[in-house]
C-alpha positions in Angstrom: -17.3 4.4 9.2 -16.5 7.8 11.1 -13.9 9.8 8.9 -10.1 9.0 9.5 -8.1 12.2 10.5 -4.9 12.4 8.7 -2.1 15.2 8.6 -1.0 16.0 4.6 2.0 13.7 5.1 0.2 10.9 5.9 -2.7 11.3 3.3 0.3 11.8 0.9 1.9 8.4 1.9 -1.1 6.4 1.8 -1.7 7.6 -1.7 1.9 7.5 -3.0 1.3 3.7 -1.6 -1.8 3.3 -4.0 0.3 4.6 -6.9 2.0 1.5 -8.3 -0.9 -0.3 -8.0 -3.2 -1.3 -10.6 -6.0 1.6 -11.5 -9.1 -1.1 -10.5 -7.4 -2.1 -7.1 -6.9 1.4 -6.0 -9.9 2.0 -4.3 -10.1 -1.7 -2.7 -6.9 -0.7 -1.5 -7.8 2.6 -0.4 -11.5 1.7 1.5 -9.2 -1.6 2.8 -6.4 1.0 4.5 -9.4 3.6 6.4 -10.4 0.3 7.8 -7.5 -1.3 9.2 -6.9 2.4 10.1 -10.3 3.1 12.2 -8.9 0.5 14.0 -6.5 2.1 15.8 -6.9 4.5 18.6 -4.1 6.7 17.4 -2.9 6.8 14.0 0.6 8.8 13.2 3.5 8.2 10.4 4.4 4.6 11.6 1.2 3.4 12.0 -0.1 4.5 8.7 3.3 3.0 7.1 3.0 -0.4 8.8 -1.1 -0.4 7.3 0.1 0.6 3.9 2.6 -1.7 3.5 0.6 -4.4 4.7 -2.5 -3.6 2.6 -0.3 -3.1 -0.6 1.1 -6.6 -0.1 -2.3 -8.0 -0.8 -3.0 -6.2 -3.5 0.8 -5.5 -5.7 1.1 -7.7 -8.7 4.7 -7.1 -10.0 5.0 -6.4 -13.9 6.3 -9.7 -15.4 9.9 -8.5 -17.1 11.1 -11.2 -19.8 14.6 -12.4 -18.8 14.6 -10.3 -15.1 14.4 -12.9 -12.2 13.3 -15.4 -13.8 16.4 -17.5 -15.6 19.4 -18.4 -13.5 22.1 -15.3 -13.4 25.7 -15.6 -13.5 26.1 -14.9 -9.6 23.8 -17.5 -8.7 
């Protein structure tokens, strides 16, 4: 795959989206975004959002938080 040219903003995005992720499905993620990426003719801000975001889905596994979300609250 032919390198991915991205401006510091979004390098910094696509790693800030890599963040909450597990440490062992970072790179997935990461190899899984150049890809979806090199897909594109031209990459900027939005496009490199829309990839994260979509990628991350896949891959996020929220922390399970006794009590939170789970049990029925008073408003509902």
């Amino acid at each position: 795959m032919p390198p991915i040219r991205l401006t510091d903003a979004e390098l910094d995005a696509v790693l800030a989206a890599a963040r909450p992720l597990a440490p062992h499905l970072r790179d997935v993620f990461l190899k899984e975004v150049a890809g979806a990426l090199a897909s594109y003719v031209e990459v900027g801000p939005g496009v490199v959002a829309h990839v994260c975001r979509e990628v991350q889905r896949r891959h996020f596994d929220p922390p399970d938080i006794e009590g939170r979300g789970r049990q029925g609250s008073k408003y509902g």
